[in-house]
C-alpha positions as CSV (number, residue, x, y, z in Angstrom):
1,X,-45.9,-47.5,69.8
2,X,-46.2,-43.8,70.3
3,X,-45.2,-42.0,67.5
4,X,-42.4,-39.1,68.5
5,X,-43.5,-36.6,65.6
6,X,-41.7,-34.8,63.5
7,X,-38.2,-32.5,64.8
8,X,-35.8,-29.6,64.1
9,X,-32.2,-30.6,63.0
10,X,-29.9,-27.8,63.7
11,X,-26.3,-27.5,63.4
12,X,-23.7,-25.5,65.0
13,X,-20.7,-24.8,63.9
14,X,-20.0,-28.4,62.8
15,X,-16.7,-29.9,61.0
16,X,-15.8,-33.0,59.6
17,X,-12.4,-34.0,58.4
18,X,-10.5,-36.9,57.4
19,X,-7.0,-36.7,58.7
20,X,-6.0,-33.7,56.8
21,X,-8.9,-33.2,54.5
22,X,-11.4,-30.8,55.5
23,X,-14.8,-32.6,54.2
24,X,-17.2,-29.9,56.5
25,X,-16.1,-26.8,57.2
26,X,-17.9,-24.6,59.6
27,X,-21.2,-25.3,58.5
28,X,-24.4,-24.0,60.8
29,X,-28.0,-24.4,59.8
30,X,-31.4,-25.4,60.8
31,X,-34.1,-27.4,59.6
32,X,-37.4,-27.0,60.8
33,X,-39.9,-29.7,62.3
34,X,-41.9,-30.8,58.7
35,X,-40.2,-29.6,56.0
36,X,-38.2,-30.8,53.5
37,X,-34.4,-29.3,53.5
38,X,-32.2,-30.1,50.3
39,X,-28.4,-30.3,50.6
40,X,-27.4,-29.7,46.9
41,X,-23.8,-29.3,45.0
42,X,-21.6,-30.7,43.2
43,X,-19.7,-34.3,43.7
44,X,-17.4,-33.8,46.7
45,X,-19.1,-30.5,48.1
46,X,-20.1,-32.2,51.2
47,X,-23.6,-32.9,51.3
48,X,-23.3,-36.3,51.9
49,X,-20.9,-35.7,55.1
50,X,-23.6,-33.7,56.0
51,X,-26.1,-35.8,55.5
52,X,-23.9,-38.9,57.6
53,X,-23.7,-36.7,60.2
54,X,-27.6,-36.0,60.9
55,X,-27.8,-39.9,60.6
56,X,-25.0,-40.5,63.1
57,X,-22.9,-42.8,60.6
58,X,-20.4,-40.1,60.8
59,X,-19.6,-38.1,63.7
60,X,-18.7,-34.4,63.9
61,X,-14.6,-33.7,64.2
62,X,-16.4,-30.1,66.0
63,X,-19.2,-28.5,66.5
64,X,-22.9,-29.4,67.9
65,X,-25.7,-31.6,65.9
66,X,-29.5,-31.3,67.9
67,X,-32.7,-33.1,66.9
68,X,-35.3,-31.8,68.5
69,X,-33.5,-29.3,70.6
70,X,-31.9,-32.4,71.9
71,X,-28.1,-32.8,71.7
72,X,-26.8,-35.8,69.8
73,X,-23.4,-35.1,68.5
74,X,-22.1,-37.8,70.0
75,X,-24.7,-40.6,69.5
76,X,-24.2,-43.4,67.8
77,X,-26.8,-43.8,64.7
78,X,-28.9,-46.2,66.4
79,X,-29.5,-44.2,69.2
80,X,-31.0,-41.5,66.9
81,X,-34.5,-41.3,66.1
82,X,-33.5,-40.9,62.3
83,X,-34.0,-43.2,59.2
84,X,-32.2,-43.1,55.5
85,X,-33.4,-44.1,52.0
86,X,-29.8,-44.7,50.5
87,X,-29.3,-44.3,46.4
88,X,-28.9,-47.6,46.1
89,X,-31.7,-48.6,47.8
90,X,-30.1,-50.9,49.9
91,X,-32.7,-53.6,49.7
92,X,-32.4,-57.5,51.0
93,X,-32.8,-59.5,48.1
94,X,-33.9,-62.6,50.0
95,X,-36.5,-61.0,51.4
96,X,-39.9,-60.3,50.1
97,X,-41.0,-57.1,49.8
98,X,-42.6,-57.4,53.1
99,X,-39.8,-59.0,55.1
100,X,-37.9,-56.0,53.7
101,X,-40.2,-53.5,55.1
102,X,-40.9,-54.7,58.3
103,X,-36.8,-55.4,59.3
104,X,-36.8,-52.7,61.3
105,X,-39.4,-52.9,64.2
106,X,-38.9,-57.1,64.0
107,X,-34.7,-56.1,64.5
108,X,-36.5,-53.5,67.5
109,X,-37.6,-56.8,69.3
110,X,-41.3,-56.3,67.9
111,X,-43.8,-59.2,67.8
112,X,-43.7,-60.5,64.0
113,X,-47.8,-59.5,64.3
114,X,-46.8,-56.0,65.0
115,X,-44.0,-55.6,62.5
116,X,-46.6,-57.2,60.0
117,X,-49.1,-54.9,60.9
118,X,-46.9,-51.8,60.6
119,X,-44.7,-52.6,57.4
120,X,-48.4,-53.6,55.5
121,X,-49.6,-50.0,56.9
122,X,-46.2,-47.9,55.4
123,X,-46.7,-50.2,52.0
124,X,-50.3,-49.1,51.5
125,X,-49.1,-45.4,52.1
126,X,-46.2,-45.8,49.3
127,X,-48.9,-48.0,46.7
128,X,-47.3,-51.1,47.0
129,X,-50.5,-53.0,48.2
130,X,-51.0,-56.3,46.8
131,X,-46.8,-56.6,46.3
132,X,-46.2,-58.0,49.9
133,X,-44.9,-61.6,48.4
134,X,-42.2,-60.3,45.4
135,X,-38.8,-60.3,45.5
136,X,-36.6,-57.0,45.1
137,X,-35.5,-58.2,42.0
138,X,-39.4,-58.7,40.6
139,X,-40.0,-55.4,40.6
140,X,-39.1,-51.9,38.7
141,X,-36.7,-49.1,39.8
142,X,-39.4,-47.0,41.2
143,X,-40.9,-50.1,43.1
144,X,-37.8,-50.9,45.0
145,X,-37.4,-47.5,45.8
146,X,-40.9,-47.2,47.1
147,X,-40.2,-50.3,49.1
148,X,-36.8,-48.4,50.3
149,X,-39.1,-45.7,51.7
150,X,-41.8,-47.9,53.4
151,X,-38.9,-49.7,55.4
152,X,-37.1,-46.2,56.0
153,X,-41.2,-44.9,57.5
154,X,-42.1,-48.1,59.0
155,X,-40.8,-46.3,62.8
156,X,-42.1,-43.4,62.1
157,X,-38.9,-41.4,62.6
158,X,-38.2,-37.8,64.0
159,X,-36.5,-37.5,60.6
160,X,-35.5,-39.1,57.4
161,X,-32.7,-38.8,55.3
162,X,-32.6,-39.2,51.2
163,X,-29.5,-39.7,49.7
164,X,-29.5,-38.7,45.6
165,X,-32.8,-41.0,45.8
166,X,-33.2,-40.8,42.5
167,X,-30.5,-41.3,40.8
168,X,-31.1,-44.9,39.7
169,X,-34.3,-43.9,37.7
170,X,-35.1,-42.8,33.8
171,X,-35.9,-39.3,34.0
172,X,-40.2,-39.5,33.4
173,X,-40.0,-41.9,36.7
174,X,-37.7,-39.4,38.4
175,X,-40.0,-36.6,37.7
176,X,-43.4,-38.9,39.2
177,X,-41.0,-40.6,42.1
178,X,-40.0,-36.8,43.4
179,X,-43.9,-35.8,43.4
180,X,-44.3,-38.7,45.7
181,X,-41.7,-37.9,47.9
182,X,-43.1,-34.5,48.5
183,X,-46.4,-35.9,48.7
184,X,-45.6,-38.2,51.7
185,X,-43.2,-35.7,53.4
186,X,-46.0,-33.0,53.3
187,X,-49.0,-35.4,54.1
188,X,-47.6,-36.9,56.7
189,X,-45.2,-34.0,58.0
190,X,-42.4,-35.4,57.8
191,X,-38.6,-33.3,58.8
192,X,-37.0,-34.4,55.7
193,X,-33.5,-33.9,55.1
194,X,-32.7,-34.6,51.2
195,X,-29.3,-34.8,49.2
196,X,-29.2,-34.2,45.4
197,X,-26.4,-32.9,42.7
198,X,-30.0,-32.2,40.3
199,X,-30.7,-28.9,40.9
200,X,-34.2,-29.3,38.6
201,X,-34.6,-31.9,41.3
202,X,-33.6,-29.2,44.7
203,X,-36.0,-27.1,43.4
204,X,-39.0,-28.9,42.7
205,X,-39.3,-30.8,46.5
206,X,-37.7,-28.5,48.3
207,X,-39.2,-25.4,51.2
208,X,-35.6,-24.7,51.3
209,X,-32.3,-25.8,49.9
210,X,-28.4,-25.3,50.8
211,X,-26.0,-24.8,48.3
212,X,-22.9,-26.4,49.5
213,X,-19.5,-25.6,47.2
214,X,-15.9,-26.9,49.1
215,X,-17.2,-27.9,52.6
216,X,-19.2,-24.7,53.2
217,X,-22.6,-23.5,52.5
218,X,-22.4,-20.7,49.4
219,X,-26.3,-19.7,50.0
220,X,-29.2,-20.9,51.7
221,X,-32.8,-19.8,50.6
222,X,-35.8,-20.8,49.5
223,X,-35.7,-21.9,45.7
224,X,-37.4,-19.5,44.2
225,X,-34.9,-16.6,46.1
226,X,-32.1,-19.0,44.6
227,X,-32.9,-18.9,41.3
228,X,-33.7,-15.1,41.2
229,X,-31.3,-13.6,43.7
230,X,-28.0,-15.9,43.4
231,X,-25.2,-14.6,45.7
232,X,-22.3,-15.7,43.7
233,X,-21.2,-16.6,40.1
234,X,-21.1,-19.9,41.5
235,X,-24.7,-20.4,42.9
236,X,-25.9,-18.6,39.4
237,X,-24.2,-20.9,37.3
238,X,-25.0,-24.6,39.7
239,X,-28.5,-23.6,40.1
240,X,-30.3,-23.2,36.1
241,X,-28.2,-22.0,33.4
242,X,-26.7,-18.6,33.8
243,X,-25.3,-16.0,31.6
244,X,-22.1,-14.8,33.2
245,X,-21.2,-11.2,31.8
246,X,-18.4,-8.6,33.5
247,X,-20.1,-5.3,33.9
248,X,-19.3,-1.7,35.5
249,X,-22.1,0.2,38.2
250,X,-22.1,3.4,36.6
251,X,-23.8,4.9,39.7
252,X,-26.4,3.9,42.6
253,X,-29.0,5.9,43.8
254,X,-30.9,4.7,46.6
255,X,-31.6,1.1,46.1
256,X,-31.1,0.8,42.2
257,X,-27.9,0.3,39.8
258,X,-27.3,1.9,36.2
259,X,-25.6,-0.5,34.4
260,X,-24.4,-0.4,30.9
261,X,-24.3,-3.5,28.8
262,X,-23.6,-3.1,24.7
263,X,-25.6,0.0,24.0
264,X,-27.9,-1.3,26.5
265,X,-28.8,0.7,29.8
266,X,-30.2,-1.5,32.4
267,X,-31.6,-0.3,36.2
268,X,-31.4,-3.1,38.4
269,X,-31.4,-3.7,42.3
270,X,-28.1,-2.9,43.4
271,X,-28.2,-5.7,46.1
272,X,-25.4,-4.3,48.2
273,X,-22.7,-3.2,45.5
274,X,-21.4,-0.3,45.0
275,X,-20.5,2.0,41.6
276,X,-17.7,0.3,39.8
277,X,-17.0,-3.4,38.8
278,X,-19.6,-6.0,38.8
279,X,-20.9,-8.9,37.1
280,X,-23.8,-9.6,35.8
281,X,-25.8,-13.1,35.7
282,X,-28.7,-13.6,32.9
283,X,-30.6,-16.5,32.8
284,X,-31.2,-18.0,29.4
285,X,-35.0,-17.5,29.6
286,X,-34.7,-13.8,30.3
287,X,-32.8,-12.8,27.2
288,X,-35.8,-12.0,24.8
289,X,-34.6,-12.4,21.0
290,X,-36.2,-8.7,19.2
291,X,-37.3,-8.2,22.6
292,X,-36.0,-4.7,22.4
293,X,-36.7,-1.4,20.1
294,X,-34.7,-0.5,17.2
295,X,-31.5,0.9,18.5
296,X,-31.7,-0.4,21.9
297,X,-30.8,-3.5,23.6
298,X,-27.7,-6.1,22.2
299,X,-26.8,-6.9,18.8
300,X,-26.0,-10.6,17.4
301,X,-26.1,-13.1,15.5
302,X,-27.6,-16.9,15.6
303,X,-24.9,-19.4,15.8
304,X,-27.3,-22.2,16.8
305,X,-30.7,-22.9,17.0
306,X,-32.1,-26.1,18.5
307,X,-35.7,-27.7,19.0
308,X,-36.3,-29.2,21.8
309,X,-40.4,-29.3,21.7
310,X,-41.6,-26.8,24.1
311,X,-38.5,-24.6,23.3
312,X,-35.3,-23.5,21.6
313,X,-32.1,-23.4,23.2
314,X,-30.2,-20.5,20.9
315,X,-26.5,-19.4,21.2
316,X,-25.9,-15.6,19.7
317,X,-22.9,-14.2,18.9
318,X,-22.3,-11.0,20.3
319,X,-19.7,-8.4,21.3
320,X,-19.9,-9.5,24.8
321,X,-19.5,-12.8,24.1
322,X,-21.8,-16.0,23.4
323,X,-24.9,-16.2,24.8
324,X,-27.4,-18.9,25.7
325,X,-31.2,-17.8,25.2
326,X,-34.2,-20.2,25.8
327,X,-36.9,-19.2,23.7
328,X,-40.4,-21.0,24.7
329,X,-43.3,-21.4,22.6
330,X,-43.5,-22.6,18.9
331,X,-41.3,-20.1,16.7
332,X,-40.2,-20.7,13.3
333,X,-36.5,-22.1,13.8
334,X,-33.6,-19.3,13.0
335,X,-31.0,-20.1,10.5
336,X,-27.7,-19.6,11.7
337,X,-26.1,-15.7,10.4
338,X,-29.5,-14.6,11.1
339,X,-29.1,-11.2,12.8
340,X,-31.0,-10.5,16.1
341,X,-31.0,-8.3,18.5
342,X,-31.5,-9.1,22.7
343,X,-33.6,-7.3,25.1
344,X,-34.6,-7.9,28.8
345,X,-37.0,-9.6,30.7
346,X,-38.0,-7.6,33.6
347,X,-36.5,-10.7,36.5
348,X,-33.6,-13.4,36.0
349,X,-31.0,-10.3,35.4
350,X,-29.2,-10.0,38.7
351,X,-26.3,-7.9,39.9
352,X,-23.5,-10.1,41.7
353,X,-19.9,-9.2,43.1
354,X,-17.0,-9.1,40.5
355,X,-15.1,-12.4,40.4
């Protein structure tokens, strides 16, 4: 059987609704031929719509869906060259491990050999050699959702679709499961299209993500511009923990802001805004507790200081408010009252519009 290769998804302009609900709204984007695109938000955002729609088990109230530059908006899902490991695996439980895997070339019309032949192939690429003969039920979360993978590979599809694949696993397995998912996508250059609400999760497999909030994309980037350059309170505060503060652009010159926090002077990109009101978001890791000179940077106070191994999570109490500050590294603990006072890192403080 010739395999087709890896393809683009793109969308244009598509909507979904539901009788009066609007479930997709607008949305256009592109995926490219062997990489791995997450769709992340919150419950309800739309992601999985989205992710329906690549598959073709929802189709588009509007707009165009391609794969591979070919149009297929209007395709039923099993005239799609297009696969999907769902969260909950979706596994036959009278079927051995095997049968499972090779359902889909033997429903094709393939000779039992050759659906043999290729489901033992996708196994060995997962490491489920040697499990052929078990049952779904004799084996661990991450087994069956290894197995949901081999079946979802076995015809080498154009693209393949994760939905919150992960979700059913204890957090080490999640973290060694995701690895392998990258793994395979990359090694065998695979178009993946993956749904998550984890956003620890978006960042780690993902060459790009979409942020979805109500229907519509809020950013798309890769994850490293997503974490550093958020658009929006929103994709500041969904993607890591973010310090939200109000703030006034005192003036701009060029590409740089002056902005005045506390008794704190800050110059930071000014990313489009202009003098006036702003806000400001600060991630947790960026707020550096003495990390400023006498008489500079924020005053507080510790309300709360918690281990957690490799770090502290630490509220202050200051005159702008509360704030969150991760501090890595082994450091004696700080007794709530303790006075501190807040300076800077030079990244994770960004400029966004006023709410």
């Amino acid at each position: 059987m010739p395999k087709a290769g890896p393809a683009s998804v793109e969308f244009r302009n598509v909507s979904m609704r539901y009788g009066a609900v609007t479930a997709v709204d607008n949305v256009s984007f592109s995926i490219e031929a062997g990489k791995l695109v997450t769709l992340l938000g919150p419950s309800g955002c739309g992601k999985t719509t989205t992710l329906r729609m690549i598959a073709g088990l929802e189709i588009a109230s509007e707009g165009q869906i391609l794969i591979g530059g070919k149009d297929v908006t209007k395709l039923s899902a099993a005239d799609r060259d297009v696969s999907m490991v769902f969260q909950s695996y979706a596994l036959f439980p009278h079927m051995s491990v095997l049968e499972n895997a090779a359902y889909g070339p033997t429903v094709k019309g393939l000779s039992k050999e050759t659906a043999r032949d290729m489901a033992l192939e996708k196994l060995a690429l997962v490491g489920l050699k040697g499990f052929e003969k078990r049952f779904p039920s004799e084996l661990s979360g991450g087994q069956q959702q290894r197995v949901a993978v081999a079946r979802a590979l076995v015809l080498e599809p154009q693209v393949l679709l994760f939905d919150e694949p992960l979700s059913n696993l204890d957090a080490k397995l999640r973290r060694r499961v995701r690895e392998e998912i990258r793994e395979l996508q990359q090694n065998l250059n695979l178009t993946v299209a993956y749904v998550t609400h984890d956003q620890e999760e978006a960042l780690a497999v993902s060459d790009r993500i979409i942020v979805m909030s109500n229907a519509r994309i809020a950013q798309e980037g890769a994850p490293r511009e997503l974490y550093e350059q958020p658009v929006d309170a929103f994709v500041a505060d969904f993607i890591g923990d973010a310090n939200l503060l109000d703030t006034t652009i005192g003036s701009v010159s060029g590409e740089m802001a002056t902005v005045t926090l506390g008794q704190a002077t800050l110059s930071l990109p000014a990313r489009g805004l202009a003098a006036g009101p702003a806000r400001i978001a600060i991630r947790p890791e960026s707020l550096l507790i003495d990390g400023a000179e006498a008489g500079a940077g924020l005053p507080g106070t510790v309300r709360k200081c918690t281990y957690l191994g490799n770090h502290q999570d630490i509220m202050v109490a200051t005159a702008l408010g509360e704030l969150f500050v991760v501090r890595y590294g082994a450091h004696a603990m700080l007794e709530p009252g303790t006075p501190v006072r807040l300076g800077f890192a030079n990244s994770g403080v960004t400029l966004i519009p006023p709410a």
